[in-house]
Every structure is written in C-alpha cells, then in structure tokens.
C-alpha positions as CSV (number, residue, x, y, z in Angstrom):
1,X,-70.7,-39.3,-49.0
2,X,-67.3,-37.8,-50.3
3,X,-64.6,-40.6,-49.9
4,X,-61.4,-39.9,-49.1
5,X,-58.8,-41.7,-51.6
6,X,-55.7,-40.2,-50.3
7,X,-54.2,-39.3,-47.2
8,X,-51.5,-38.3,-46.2
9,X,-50.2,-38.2,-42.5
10,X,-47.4,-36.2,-40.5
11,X,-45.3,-36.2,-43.4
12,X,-41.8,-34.8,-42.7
13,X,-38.7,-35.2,-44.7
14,X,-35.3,-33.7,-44.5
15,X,-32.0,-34.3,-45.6
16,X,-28.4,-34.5,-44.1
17,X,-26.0,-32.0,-45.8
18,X,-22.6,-32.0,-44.6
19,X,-23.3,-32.5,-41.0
20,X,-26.3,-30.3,-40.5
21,X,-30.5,-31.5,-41.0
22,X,-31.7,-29.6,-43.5
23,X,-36.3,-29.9,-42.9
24,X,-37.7,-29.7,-45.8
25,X,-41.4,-31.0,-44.8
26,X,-42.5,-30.6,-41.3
27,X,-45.7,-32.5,-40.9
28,X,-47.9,-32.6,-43.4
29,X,-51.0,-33.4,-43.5
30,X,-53.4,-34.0,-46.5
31,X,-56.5,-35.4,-48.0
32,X,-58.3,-36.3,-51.4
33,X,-61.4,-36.8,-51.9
34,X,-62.2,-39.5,-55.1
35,X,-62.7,-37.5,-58.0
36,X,-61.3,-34.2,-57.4
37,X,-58.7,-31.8,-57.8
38,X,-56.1,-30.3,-55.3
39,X,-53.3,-27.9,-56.3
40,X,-50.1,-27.4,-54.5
41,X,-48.5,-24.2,-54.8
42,X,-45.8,-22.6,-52.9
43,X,-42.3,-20.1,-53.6
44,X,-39.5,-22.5,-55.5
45,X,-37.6,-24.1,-53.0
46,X,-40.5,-24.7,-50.9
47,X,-40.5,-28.2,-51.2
48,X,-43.6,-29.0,-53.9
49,X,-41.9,-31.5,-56.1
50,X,-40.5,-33.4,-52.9
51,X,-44.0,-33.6,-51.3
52,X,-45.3,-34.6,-55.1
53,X,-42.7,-37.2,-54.9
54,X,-43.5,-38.6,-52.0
55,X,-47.5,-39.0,-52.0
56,X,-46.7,-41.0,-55.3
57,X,-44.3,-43.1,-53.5
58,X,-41.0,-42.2,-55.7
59,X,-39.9,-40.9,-52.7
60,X,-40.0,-42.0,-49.2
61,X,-40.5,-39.6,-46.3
62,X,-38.5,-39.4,-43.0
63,X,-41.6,-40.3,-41.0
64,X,-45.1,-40.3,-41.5
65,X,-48.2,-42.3,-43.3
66,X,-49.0,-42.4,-46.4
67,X,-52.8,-43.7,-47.3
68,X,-54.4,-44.9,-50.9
69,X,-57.1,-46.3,-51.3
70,X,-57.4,-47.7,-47.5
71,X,-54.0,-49.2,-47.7
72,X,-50.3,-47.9,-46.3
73,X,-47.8,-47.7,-48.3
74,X,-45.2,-47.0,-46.4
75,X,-44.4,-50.4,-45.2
76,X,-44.3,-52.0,-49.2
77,X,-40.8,-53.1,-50.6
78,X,-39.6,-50.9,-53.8
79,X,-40.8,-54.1,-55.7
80,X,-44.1,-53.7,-54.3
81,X,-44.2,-49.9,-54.7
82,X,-43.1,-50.4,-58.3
83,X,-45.9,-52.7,-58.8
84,X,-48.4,-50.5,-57.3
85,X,-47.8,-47.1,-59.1
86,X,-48.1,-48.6,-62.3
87,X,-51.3,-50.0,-61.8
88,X,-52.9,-47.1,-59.7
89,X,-50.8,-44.2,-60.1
90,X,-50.1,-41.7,-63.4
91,X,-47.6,-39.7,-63.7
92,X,-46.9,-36.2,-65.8
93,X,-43.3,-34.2,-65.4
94,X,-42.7,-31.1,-66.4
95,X,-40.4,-33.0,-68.7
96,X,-42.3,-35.5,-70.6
97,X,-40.2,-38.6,-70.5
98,X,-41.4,-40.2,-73.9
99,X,-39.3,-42.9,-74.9
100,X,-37.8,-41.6,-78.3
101,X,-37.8,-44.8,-80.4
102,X,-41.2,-45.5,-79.7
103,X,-44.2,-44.0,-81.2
104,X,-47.0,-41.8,-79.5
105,X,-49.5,-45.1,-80.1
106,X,-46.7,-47.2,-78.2
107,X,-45.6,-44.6,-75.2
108,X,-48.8,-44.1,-74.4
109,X,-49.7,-48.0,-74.2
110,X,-46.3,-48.5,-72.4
111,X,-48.1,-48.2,-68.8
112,X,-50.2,-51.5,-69.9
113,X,-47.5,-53.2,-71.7
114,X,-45.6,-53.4,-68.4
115,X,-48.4,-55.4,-66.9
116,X,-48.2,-57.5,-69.7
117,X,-51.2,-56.0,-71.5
118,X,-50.4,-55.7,-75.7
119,X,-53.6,-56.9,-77.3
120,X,-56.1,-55.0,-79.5
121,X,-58.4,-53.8,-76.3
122,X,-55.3,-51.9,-75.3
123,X,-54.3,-50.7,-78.3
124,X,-58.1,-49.2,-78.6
125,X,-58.0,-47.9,-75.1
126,X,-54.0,-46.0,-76.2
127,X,-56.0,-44.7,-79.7
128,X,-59.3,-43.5,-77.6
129,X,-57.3,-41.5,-75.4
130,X,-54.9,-40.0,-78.2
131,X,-58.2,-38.9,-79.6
132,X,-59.1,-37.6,-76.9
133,X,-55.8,-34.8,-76.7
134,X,-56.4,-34.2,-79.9
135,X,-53.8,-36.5,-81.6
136,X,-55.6,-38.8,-83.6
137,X,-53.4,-37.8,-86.4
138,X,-50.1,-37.9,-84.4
139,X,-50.4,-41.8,-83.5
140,X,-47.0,-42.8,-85.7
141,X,-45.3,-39.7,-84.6
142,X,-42.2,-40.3,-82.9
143,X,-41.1,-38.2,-80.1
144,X,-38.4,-36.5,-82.3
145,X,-41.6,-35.5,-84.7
146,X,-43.7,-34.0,-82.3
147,X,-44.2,-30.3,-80.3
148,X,-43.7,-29.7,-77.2
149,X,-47.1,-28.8,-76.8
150,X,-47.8,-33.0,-78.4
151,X,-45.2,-34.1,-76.5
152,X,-47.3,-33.5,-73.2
153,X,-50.3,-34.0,-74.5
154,X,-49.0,-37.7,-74.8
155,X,-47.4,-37.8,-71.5
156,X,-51.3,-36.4,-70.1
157,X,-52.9,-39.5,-72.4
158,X,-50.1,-42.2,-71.0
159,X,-50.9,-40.9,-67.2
160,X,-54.4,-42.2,-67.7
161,X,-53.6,-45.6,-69.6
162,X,-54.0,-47.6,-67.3
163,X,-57.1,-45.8,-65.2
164,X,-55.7,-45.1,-62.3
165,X,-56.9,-44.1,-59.2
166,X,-54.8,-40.8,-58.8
167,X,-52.8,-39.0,-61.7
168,X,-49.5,-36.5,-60.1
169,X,-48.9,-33.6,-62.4
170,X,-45.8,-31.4,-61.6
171,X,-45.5,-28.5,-62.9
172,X,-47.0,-29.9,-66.8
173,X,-47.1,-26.6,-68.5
174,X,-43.8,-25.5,-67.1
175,X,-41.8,-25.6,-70.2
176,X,-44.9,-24.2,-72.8
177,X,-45.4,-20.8,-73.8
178,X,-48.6,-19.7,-72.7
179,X,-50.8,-20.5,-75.2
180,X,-50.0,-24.3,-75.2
181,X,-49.9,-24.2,-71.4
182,X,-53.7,-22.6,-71.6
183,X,-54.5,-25.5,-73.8
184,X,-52.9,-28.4,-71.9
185,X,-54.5,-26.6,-68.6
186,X,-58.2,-27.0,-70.3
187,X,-57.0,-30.5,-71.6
188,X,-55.8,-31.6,-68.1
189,X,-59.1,-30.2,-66.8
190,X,-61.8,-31.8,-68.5
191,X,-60.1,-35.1,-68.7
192,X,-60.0,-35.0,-65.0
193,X,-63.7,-34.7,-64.8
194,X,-64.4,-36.9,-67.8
195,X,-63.0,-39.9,-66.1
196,X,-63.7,-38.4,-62.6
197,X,-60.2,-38.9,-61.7
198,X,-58.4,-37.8,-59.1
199,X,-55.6,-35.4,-59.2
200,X,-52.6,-33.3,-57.5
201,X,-51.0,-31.0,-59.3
202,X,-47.9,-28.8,-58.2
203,X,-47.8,-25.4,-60.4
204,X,-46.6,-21.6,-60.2
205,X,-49.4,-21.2,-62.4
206,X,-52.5,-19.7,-60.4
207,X,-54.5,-19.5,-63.5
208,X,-54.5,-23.2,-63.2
209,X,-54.4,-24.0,-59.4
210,X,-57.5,-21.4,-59.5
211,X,-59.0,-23.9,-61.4
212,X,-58.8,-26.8,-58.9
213,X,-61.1,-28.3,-56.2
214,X,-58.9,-27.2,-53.5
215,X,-55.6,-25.2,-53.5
216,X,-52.9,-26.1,-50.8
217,X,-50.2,-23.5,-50.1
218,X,-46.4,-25.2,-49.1
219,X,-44.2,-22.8,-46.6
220,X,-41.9,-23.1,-44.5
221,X,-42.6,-27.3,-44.7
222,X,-46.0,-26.5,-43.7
223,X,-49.3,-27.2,-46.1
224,X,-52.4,-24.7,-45.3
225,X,-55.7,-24.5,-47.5
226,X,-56.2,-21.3,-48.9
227,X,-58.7,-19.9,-51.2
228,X,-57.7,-18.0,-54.1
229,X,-61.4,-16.2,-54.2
230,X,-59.8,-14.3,-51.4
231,X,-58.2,-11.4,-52.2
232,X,-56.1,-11.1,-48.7
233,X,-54.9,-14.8,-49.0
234,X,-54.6,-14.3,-52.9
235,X,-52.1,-11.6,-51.6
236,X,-50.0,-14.7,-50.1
237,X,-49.0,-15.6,-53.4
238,X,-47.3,-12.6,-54.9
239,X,-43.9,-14.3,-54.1
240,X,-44.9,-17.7,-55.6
C-alpha cells in the first residue's frame, strides 16, 4: 500500500503590502507518496518557490497543516523546526550555497557534522555519494575550483547526507546551460530511485517535470494535477 509521507493541508499564504493583502496561496492541498516524485510547475510569479518554502518548513503559512511523516509541523518552535530539517529534510537551490572555505568532501558532510557526526562512517557515506555524481576526483576541490555544473552536483550529494526522508529541489538546473542541466536532470533522477527517496521539485523545465511521478500545476494560488501526456493540458503550459 502506497504511503503517504507528505501532506499538505489548506495551505494559504499572503502578504501585507502597504495596506492591502496580497494572496499568494489559496488552499492548497497536496500529497506524497514515499518514494516518488512530484513536480511543481507554474508561470514566475505564481508562487512555486513560496509553496517549496513552506512544505520544507523555511517558511510558515498563513493557515493551514502541514504533515511529515505522521507528525504536524506547524505547531514546532524555529528550534524544533531547525532540528527537524536537518535530520529529515534536503535541500537544493538554484543557487548552491556551498560554503567556499570548505572542500566538496567537507560541504557535503556538513549536514552530519551539524548533528555532531565527524567520524570515518561519515566521511565514507560524504565519499560514496561524491562518487556517486561523478566527483570522486573533485573531493579537495574547493568551491572557487569547481563548475557550476560540480557545484550542484555537490549541493545534489549534500541534500542526501544525511538520508532524509524528502529532498526540495527548486529550480536546480536553473542557472546551467542545457547540457549540464540534462545531466544534473538524469543525476537527480536516478538518485531519486536509487535511494527511493522522495522528492518535490519546482522547475520551468518540462523536460524534467515530464519526468516526475506526478506533475502539479500552481495558478492563480491554486495547485491542480495535470498530465503532461496530454496534449490539451500540455497546452496549459505554453506560458510557464
């Protein structure tokens, strides 16, 4: 039986701007299933990095529940929330966020070494999963040393460092040229089913989002399935 390892609830958010309520989610509701993966795709502006932000807790919503793994988050203190990503959540921005005076070995182990976890097993799991982007050879490489290409492929190994239960991609081929985003895409990919992980990503790119489980169009603060097999609703996303 499929289980359900996210869900999210009447999600709404919005914003005060000089007097007026700007809505930029109006109830949204969504669920993943353990081990698979669900693209968000919608116009810029529509509000796919805020909804990104908020199932990975970085962000709070304006009302609403938020589900992982059986347990609501929205009641947990920053602390707690702080806490909890680390050890169940991975992370990969369009921006990678390496820390520059570390090494790829060390960035990547940086997710364990914040719970306190520096020994050899960690080390071995940081190497494995270099090895596993293709950067065996890259492992002393500073950030300043690398491509942007390696530079993400880091960020992808660091996301999964510490095994977590769901890994948030937004937009991690955005700043590529297509034939690095084509191979972080496949890289992204089969990592996600090697370690049956589960995954959201937010992406312009329908040659990715094609790719996913299930593909979740944002407009007008409202999230619908679509299927991208269908050449009517396919239509939908000219102006995405």
């Amino acid at each position: 039986m499929d289980r359900i390892i996210l869900s999210a609830r009447s999600i709404t958010k919005n914003y005060i701007i000089g007097g007026s309520v700007l809505d930029v989610l109006n109830g949204i509701d969504i669920d993943l299933v353990k081990g698979r993966i669900l693209a968000i795709v919608g116009a810029s502006g529509a509000g796919k990095s805020t909804l990104l932000h908020i199932l990975g807790m970085l962000d709070r919503p304006t009302s609403g529940d938020l589900i992982l793994d059986g347990e609501s988050l929205i009641e947990k203190s920053e602390d707690e929330l702080a806490s909890y990503r680390n050890r169940k959540v991975g992370f990969i921005f369009q921006f990678h966020h390496l820390l520059p005076e570390f090494n790829a070995l060390e960035n990547v182990m940086m997710p364990a070494i914040i719970q306190g976890k520096n020994g050899s097993k960690t080390r071995e799991r940081a190497k494995l999963l270099l090895d596993e982007v293709g950067l065996s050879k890259r492992l002393n490489h500073r950030p300043g040393e690398l491509s942007g290409g390696e530079l993400q492929r880091v960020a992808v190994a660091r996301a999964l460092m510490n095994d977590p239960l769901l890994v948030l991609a937004d937009e991690p081929s955005g700043n590529l040229d297509r034939h690095n985003s084509d191979i972080l895409h496949g890289l992204i990919l089969n990592l996600a089913r090697e370690h049956k992980s589960s995954f959201i990503l937010v992406t312009h790119d329908l040659s990715l989002a094609e790719k996913a489980d299930t593909v979740v169009l944002l407009s007008d603060g409202k999230a619908e399935e679509v299927d991208l097999k269908n050449t009517n609703e396919r239509l939908l996303f000219k102006s995405v």
